[in-house]
mmCIF file of the N, C-alpha and C atoms, coordinates in Angstrom:
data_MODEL
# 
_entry.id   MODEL 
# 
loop_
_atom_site.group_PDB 
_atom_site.id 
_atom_site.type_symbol 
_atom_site.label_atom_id 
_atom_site.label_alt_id 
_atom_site.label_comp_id 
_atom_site.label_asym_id 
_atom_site.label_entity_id 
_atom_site.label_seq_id 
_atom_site.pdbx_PDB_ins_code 
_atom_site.Cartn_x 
_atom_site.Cartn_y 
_atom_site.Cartn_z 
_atom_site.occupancy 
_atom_site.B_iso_or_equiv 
_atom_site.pdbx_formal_charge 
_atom_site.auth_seq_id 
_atom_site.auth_comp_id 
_atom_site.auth_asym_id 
_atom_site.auth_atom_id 
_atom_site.pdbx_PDB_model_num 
ATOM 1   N N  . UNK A 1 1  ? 0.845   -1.191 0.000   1.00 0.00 ? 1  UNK A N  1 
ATOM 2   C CA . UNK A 1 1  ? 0.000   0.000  0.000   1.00 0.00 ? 1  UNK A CA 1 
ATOM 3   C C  . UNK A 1 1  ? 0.885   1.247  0.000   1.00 0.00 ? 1  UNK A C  1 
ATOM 4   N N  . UNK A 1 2  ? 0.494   2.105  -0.985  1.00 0.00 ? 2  UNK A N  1 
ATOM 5   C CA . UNK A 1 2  ? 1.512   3.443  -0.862  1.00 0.00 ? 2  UNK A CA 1 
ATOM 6   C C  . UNK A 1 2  ? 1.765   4.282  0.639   1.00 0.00 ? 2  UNK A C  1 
ATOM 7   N N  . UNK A 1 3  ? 0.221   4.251  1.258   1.00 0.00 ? 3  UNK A N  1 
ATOM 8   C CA . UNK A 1 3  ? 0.310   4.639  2.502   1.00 0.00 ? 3  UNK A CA 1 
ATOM 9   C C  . UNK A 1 3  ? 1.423   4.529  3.595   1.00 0.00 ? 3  UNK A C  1 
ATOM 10  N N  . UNK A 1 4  ? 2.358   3.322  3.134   1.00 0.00 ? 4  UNK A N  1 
ATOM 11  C CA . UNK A 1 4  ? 3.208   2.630  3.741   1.00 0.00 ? 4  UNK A CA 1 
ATOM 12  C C  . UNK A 1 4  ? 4.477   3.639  3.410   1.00 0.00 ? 4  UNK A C  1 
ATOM 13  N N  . UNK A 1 5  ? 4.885   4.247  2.648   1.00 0.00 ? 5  UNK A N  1 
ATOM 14  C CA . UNK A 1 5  ? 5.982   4.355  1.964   1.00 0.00 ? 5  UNK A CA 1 
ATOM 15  C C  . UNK A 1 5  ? 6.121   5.491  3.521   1.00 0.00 ? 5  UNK A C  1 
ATOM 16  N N  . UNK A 1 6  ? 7.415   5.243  4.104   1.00 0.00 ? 6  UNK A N  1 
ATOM 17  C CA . UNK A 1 6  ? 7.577   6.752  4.844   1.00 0.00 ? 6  UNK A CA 1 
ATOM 18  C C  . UNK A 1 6  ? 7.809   7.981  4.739   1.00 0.00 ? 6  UNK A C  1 
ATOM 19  N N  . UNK A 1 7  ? 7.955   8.063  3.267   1.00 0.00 ? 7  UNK A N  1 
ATOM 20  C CA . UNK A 1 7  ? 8.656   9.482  2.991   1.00 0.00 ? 7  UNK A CA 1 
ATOM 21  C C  . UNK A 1 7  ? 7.048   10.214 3.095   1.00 0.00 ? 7  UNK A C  1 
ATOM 22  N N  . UNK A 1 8  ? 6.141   8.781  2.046   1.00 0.00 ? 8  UNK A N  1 
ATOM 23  C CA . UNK A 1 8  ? 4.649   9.641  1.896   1.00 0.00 ? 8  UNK A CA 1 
ATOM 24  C C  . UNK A 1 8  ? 3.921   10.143 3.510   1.00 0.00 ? 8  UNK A C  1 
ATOM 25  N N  . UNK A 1 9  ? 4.149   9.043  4.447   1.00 0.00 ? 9  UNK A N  1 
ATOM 26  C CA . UNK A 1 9  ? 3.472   9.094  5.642   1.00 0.00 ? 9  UNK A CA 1 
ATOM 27  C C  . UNK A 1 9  ? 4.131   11.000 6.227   1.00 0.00 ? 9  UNK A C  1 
ATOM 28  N N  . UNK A 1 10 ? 5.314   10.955 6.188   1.00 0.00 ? 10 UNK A N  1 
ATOM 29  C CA . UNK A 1 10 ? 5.952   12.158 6.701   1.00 0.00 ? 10 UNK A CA 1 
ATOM 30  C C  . UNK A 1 10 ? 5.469   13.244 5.831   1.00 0.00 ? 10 UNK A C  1 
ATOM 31  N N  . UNK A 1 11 ? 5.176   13.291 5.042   1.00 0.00 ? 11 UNK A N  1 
ATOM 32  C CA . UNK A 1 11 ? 4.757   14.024 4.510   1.00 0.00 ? 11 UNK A CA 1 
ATOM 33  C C  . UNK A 1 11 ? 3.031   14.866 4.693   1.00 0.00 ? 11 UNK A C  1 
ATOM 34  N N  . UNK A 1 12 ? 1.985   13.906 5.145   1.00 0.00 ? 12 UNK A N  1 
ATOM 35  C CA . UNK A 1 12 ? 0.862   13.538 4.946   1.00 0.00 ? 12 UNK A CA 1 
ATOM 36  C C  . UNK A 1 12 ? 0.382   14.770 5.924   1.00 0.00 ? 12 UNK A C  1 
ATOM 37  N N  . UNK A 1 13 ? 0.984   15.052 7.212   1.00 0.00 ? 13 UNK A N  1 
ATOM 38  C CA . UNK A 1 13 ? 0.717   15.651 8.306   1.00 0.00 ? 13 UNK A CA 1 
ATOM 39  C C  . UNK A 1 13 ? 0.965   17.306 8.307   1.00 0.00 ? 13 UNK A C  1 
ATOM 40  N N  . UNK A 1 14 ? 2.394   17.390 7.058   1.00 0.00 ? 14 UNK A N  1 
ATOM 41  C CA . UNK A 1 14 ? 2.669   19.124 7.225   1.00 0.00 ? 14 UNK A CA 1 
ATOM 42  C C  . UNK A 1 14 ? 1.764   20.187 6.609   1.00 0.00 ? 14 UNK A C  1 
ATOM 43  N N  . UNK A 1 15 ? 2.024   21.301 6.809   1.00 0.00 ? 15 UNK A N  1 
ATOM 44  C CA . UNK A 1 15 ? 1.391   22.200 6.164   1.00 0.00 ? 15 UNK A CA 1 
ATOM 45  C C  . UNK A 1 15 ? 1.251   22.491 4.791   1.00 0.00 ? 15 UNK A C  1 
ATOM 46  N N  . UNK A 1 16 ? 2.374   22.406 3.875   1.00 0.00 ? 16 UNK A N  1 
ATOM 47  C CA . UNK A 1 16 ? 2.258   22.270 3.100   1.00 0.00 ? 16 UNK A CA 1 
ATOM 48  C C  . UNK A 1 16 ? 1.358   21.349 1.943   1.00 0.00 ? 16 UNK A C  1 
ATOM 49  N N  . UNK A 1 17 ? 1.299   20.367 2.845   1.00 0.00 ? 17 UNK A N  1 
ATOM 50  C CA . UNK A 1 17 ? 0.048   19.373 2.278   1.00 0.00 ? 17 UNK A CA 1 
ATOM 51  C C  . UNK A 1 17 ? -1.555  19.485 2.916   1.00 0.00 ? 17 UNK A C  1 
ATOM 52  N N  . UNK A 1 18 ? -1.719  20.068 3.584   1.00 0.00 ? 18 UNK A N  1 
ATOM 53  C CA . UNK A 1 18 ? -3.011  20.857 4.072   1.00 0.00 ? 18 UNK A CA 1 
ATOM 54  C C  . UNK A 1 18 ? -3.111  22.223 3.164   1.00 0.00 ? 18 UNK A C  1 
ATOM 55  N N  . UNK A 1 19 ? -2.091  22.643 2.840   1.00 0.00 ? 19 UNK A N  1 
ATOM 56  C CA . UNK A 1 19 ? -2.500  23.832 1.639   1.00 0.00 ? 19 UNK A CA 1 
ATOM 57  C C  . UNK A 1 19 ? -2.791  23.516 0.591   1.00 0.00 ? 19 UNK A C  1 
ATOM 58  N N  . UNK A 1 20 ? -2.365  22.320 -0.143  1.00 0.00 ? 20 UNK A N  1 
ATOM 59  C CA . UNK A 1 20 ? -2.161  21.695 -1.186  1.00 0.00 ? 20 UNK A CA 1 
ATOM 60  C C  . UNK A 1 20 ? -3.788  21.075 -1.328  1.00 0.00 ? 20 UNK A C  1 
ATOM 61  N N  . UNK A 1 21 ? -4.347  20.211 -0.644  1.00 0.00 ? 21 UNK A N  1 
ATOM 62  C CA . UNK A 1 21 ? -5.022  19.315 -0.033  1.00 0.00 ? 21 UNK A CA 1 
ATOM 63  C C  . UNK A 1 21 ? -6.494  21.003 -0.267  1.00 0.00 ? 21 UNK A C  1 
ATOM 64  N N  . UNK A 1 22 ? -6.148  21.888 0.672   1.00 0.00 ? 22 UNK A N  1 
ATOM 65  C CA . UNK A 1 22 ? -7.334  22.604 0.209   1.00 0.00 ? 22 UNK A CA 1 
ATOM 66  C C  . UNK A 1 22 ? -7.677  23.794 -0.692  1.00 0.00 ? 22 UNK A C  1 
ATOM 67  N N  . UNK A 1 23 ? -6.222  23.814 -1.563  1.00 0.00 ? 23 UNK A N  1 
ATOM 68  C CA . UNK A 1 23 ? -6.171  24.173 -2.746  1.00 0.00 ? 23 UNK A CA 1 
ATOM 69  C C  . UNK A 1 23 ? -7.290  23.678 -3.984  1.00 0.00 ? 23 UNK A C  1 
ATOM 70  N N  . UNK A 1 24 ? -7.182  21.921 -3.641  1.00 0.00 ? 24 UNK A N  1 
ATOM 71  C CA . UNK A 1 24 ? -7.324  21.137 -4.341  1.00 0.00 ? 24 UNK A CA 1 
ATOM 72  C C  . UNK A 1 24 ? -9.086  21.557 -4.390  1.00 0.00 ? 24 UNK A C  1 
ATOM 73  N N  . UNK A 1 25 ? -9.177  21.139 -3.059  1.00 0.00 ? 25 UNK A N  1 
ATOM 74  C CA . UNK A 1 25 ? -10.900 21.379 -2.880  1.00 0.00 ? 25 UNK A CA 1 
ATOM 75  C C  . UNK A 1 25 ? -11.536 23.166 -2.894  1.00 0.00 ? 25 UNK A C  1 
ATOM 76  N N  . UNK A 1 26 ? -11.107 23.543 -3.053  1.00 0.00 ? 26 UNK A N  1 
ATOM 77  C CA . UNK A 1 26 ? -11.588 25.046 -3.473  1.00 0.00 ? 26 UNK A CA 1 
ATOM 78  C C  . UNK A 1 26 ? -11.668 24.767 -5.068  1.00 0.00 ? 26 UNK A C  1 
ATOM 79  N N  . UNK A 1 27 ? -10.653 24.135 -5.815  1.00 0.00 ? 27 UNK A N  1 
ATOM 80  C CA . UNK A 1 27 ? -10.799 24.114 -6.770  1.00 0.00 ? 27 UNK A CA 1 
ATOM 81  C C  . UNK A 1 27 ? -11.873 23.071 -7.588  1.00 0.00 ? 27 UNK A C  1 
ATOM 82  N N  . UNK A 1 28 ? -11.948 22.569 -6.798  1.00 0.00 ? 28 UNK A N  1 
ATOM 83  C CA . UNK A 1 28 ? -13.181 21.134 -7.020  1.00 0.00 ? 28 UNK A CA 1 
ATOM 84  C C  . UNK A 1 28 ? -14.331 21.768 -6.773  1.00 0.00 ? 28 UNK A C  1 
ATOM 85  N N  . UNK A 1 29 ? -14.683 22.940 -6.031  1.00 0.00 ? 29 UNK A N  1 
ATOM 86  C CA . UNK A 1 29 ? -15.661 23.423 -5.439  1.00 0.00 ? 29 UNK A CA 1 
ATOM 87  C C  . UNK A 1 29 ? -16.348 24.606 -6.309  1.00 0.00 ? 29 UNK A C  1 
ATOM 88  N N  . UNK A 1 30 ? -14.973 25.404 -7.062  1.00 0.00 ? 30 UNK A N  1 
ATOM 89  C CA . UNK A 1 30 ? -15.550 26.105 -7.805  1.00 0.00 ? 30 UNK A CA 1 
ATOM 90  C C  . UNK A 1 30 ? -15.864 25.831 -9.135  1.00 0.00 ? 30 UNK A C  1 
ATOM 91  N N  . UNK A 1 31 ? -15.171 24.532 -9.785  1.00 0.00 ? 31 UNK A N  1 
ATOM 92  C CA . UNK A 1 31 ? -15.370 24.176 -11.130 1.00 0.00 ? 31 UNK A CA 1 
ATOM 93  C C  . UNK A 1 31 ? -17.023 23.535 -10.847 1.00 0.00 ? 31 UNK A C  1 
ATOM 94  N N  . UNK A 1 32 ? -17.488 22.672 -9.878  1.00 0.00 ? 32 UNK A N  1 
ATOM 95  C CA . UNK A 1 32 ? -18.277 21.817 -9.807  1.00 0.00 ? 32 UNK A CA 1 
ATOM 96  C C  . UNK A 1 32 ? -19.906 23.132 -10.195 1.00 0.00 ? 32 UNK A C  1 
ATOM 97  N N  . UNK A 1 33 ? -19.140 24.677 -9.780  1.00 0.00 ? 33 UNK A N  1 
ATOM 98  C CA . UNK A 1 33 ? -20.416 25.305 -9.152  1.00 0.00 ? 33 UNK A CA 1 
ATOM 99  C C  . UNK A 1 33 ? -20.733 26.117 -10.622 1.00 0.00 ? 33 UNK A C  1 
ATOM 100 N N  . UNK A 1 34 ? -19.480 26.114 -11.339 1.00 0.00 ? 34 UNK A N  1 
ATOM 101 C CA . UNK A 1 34 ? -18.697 26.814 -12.612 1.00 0.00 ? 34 UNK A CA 1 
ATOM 102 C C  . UNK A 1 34 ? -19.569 25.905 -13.529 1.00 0.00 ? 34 UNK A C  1 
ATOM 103 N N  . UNK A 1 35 ? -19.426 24.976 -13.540 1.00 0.00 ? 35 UNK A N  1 
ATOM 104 C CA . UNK A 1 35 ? -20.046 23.780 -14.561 1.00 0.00 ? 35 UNK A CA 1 
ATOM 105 C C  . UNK A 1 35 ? -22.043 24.079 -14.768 1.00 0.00 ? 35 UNK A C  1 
ATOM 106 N N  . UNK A 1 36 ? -22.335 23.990 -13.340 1.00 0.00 ? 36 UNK A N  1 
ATOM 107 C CA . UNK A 1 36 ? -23.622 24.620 -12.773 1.00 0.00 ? 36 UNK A CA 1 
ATOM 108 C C  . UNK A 1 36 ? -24.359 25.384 -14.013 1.00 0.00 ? 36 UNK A C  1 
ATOM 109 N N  . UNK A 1 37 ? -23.481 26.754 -14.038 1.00 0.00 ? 37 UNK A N  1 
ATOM 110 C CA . UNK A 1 37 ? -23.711 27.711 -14.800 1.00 0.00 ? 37 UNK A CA 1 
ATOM 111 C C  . UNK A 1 37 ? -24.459 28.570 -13.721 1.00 0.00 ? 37 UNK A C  1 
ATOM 112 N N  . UNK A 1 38 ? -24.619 28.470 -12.491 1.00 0.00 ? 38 UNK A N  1 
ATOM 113 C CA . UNK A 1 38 ? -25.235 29.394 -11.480 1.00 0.00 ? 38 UNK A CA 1 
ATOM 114 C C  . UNK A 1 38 ? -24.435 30.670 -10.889 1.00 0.00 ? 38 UNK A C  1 
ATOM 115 N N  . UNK A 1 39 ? -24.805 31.622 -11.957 1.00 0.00 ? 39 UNK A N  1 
ATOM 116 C CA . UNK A 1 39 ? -23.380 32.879 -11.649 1.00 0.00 ? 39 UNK A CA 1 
ATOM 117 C C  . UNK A 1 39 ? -23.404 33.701 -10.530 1.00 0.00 ? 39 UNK A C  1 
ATOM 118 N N  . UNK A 1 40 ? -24.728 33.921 -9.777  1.00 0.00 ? 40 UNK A N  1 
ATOM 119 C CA . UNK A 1 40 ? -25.253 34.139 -8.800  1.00 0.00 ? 40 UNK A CA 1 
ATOM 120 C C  . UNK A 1 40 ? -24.350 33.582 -7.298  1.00 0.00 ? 40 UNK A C  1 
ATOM 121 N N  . UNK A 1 41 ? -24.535 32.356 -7.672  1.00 0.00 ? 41 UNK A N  1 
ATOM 122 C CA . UNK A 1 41 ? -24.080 31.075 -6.610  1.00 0.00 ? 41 UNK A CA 1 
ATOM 123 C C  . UNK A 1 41 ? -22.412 31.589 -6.877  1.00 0.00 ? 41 UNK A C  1 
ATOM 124 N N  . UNK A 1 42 ? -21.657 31.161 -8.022  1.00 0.00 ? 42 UNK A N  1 
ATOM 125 C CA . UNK A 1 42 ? -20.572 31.146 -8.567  1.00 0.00 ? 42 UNK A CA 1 
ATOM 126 C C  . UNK A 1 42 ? -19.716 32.526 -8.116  1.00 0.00 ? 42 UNK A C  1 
ATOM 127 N N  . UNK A 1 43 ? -20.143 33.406 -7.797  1.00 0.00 ? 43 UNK A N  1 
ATOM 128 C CA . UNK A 1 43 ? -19.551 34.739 -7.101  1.00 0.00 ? 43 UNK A CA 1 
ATOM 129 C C  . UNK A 1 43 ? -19.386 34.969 -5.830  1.00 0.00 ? 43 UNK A C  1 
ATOM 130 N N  . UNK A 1 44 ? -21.056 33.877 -5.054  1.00 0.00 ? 44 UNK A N  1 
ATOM 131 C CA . UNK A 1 44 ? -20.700 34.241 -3.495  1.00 0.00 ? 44 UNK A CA 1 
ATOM 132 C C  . UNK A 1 44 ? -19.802 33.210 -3.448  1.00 0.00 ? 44 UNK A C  1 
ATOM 133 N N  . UNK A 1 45 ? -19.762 32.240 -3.765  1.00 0.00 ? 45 UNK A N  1 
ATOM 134 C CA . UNK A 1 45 ? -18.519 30.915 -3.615  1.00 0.00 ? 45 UNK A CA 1 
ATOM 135 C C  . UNK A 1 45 ? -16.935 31.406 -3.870  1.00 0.00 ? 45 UNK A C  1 
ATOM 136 N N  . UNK A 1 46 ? -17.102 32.263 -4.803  1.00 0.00 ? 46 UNK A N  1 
ATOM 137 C CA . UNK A 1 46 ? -16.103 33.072 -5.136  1.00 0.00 ? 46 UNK A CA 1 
ATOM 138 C C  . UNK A 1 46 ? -15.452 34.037 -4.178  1.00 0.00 ? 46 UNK A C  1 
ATOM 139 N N  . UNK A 1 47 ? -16.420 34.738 -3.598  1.00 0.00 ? 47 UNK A N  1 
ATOM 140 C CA . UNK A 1 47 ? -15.731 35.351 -2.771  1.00 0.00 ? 47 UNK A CA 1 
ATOM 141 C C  . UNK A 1 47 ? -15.815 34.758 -0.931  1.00 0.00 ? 47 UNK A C  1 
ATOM 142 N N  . UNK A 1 48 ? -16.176 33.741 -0.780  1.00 0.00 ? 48 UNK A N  1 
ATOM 143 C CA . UNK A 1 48 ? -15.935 33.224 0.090   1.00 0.00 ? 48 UNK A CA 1 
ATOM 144 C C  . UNK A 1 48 ? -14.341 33.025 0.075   1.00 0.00 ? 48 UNK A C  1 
ATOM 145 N N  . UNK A 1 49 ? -14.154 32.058 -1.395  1.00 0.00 ? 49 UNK A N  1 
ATOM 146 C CA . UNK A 1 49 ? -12.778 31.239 -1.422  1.00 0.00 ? 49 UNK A CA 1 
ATOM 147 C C  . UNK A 1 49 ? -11.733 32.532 -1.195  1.00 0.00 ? 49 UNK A C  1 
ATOM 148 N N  . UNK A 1 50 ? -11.856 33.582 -1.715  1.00 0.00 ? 50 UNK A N  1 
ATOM 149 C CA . UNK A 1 50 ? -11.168 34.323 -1.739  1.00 0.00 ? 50 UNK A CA 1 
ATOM 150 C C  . UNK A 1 50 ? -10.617 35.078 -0.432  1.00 0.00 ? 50 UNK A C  1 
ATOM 151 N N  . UNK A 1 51 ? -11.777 35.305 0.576   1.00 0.00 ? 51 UNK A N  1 
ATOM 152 C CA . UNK A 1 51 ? -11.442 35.514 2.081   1.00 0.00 ? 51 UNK A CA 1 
ATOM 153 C C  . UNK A 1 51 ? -11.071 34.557 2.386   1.00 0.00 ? 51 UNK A C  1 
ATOM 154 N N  . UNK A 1 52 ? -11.172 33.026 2.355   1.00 0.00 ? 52 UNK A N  1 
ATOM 155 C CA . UNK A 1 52 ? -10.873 31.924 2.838   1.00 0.00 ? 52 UNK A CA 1 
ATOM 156 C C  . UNK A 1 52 ? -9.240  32.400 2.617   1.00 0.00 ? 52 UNK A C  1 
ATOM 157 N N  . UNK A 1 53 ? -8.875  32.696 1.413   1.00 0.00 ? 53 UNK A N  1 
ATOM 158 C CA . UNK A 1 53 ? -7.178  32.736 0.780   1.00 0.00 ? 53 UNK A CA 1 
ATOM 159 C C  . UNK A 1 53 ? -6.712  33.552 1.877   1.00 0.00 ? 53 UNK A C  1 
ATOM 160 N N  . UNK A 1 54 ? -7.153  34.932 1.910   1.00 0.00 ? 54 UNK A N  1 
ATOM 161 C CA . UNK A 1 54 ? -6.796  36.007 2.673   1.00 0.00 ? 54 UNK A CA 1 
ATOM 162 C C  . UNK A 1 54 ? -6.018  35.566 4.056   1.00 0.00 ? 54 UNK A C  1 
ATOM 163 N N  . UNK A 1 55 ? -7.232  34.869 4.572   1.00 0.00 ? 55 UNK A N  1 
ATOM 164 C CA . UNK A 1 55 ? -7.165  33.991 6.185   1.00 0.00 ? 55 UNK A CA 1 
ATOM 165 C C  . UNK A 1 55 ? -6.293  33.120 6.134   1.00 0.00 ? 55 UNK A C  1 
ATOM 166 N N  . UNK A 1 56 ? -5.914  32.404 5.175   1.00 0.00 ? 56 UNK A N  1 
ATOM 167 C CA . UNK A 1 56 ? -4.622  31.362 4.984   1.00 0.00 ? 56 UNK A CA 1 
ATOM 168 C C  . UNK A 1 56 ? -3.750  31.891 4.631   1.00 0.00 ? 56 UNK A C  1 
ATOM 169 N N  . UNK A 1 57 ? -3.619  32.668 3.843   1.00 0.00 ? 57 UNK A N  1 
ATOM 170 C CA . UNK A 1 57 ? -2.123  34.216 3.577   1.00 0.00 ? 57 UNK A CA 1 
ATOM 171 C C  . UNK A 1 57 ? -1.464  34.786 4.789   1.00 0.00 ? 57 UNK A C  1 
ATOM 172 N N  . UNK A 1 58 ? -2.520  35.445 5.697   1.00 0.00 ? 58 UNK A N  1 
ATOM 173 C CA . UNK A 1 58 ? -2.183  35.865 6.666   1.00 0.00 ? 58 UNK A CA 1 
ATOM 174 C C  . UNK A 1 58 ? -1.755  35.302 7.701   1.00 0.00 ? 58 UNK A C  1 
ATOM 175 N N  . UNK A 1 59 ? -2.408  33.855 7.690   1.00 0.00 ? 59 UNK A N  1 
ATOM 176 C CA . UNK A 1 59 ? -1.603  32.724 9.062   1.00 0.00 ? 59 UNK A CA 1 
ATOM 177 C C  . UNK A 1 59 ? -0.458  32.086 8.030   1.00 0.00 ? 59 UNK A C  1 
ATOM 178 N N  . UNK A 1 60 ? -0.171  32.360 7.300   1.00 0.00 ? 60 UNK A N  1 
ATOM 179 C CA . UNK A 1 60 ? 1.381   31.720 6.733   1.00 0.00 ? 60 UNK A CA 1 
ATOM 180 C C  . UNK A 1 60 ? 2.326   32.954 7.132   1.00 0.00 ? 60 UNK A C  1 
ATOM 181 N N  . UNK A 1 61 ? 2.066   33.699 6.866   1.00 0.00 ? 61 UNK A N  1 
ATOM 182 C CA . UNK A 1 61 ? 2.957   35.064 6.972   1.00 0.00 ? 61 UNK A CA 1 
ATOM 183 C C  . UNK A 1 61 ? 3.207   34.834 8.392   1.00 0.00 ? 61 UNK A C  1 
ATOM 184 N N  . UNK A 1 62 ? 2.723   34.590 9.085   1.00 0.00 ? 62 UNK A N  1 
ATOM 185 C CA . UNK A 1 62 ? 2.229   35.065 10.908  1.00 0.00 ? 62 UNK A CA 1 
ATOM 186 C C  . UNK A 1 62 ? 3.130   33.615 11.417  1.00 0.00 ? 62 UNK A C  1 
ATOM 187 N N  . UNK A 1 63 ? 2.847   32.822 10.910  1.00 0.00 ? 63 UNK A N  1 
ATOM 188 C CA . UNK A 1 63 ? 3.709   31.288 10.891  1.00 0.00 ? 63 UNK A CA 1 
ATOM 189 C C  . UNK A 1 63 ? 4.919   31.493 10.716  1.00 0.00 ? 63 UNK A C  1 
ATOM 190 N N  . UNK A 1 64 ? 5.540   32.576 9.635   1.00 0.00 ? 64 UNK A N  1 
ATOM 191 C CA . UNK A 1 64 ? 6.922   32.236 9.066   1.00 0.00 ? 64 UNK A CA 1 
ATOM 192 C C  . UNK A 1 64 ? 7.483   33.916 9.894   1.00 0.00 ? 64 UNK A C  1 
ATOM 193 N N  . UNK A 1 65 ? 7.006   34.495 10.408  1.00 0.00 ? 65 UNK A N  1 
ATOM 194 C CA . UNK A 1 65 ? 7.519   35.827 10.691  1.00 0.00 ? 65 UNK A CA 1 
ATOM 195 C C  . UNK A 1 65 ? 7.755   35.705 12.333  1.00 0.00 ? 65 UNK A C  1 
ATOM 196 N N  . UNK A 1 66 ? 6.442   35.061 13.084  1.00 0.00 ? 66 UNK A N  1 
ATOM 197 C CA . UNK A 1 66 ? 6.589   35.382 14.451  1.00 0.00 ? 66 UNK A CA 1 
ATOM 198 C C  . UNK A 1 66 ? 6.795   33.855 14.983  1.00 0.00 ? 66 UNK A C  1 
ATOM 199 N N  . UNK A 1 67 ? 8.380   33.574 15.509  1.00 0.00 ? 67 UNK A N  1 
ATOM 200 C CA . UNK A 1 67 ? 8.549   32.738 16.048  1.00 0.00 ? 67 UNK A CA 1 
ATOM 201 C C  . UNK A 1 67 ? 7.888   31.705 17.354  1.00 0.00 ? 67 UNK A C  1 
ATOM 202 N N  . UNK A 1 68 ? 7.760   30.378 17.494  1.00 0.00 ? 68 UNK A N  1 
ATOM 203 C CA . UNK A 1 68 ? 7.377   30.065 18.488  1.00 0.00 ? 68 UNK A CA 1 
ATOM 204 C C  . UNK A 1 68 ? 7.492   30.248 20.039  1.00 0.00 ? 68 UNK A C  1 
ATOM 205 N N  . UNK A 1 69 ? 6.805   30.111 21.218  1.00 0.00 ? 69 UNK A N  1 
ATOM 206 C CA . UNK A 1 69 ? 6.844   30.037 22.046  1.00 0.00 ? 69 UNK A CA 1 
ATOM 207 C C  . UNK A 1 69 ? 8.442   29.893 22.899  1.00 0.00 ? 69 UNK A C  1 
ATOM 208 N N  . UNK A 1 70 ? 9.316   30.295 23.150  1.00 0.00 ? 70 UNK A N  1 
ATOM 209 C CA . UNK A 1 70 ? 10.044  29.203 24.239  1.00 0.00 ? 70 UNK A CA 1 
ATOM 210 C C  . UNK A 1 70 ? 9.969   28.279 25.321  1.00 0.00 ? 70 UNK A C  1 
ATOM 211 N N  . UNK A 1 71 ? 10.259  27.372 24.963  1.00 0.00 ? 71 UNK A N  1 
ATOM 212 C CA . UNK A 1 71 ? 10.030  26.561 26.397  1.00 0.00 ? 71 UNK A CA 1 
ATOM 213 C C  . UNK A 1 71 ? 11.124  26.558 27.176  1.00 0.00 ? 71 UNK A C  1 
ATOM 214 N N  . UNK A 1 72 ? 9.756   26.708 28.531  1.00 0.00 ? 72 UNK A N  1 
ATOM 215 C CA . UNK A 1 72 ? 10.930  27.046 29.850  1.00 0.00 ? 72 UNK A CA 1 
ATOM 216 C C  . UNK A 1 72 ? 11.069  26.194 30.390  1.00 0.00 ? 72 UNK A C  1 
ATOM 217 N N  . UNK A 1 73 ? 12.259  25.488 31.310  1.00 0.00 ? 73 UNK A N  1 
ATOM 218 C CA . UNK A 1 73 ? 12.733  24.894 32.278  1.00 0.00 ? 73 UNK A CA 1 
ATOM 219 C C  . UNK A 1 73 ? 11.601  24.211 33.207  1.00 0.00 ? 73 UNK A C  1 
ATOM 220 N N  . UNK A 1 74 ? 11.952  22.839 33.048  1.00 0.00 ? 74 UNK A N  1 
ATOM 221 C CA . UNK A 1 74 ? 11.168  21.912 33.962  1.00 0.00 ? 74 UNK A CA 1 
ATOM 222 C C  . UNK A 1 74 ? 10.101  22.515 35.324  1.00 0.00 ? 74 UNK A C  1 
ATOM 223 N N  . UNK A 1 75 ? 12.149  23.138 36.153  1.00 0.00 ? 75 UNK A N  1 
ATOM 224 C CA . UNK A 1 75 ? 11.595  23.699 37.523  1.00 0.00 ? 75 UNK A CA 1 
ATOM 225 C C  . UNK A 1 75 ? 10.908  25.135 37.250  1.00 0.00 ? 75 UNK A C  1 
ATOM 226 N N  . UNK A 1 76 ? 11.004  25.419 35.900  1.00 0.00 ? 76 UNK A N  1 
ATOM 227 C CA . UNK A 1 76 ? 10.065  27.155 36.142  1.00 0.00 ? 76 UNK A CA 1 
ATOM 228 C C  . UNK A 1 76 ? 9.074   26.778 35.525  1.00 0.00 ? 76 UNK A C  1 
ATOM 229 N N  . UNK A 1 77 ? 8.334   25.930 35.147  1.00 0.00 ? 77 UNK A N  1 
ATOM 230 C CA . UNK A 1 77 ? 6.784   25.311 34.650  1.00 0.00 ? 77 UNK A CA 1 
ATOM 231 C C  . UNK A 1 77 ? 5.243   25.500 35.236  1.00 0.00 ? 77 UNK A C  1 
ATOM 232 N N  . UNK A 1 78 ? 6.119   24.782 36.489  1.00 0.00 ? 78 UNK A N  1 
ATOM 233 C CA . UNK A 1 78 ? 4.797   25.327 37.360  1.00 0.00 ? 78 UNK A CA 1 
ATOM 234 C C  . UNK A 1 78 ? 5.445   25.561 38.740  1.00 0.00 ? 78 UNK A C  1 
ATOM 235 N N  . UNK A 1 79 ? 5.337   26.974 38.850  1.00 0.00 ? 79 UNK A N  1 
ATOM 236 C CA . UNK A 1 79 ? 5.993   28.157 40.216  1.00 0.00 ? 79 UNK A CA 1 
ATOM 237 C C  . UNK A 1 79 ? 4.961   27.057 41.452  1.00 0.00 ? 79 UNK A C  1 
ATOM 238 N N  . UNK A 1 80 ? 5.960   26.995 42.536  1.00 0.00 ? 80 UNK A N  1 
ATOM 239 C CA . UNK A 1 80 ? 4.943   26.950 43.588  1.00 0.00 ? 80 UNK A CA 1 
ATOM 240 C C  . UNK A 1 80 ? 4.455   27.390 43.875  1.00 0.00 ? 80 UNK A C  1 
ATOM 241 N N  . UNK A 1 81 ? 3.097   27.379 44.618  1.00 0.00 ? 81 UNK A N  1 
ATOM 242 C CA . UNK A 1 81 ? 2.754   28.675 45.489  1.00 0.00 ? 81 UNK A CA 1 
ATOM 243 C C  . UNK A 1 81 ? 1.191   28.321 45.965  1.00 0.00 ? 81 UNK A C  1 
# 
């Protein structure tokens, strides 16, 4: 089963394949509505996908600009008190 292969498994989980993955289905979503011929429908879908982009633009930027958290030290985790 390809599922097996590890390079594919490592792969399956990153971001890049969740962008890819709903690239795919925006695009499945608008041809399916495109085909329709419902231009009405075909514009608000349209501009859904398009804020949808916006919202995924802006958490990539925000991903690659503002670094993670640090993690602190075992004993400074949880202060007594």
């Amino acid at each position: 089963m390809e599922w097996d292969n590890p390079s594919m498994r490592d792969r399956r989980g990153t971001y890049a394949a969740y962008s890819i993955g709903c690239a795919v289905v925006w695009a499945v979503l608008l041809a399916i509505v495109a085909a329709k011929g419902e231009t009405a429908k075909l514009r608000t879908i349209t501009l859904v996908c398009c804020g949808w982009w916006i919202g995924w633009t802006s958490t990539t930027i925000a991903r690659h600009l503002y670094p993670p958290p640090k993690t602190r030290p075992s004993w400074a985790q949880h202060p007594a008190g």
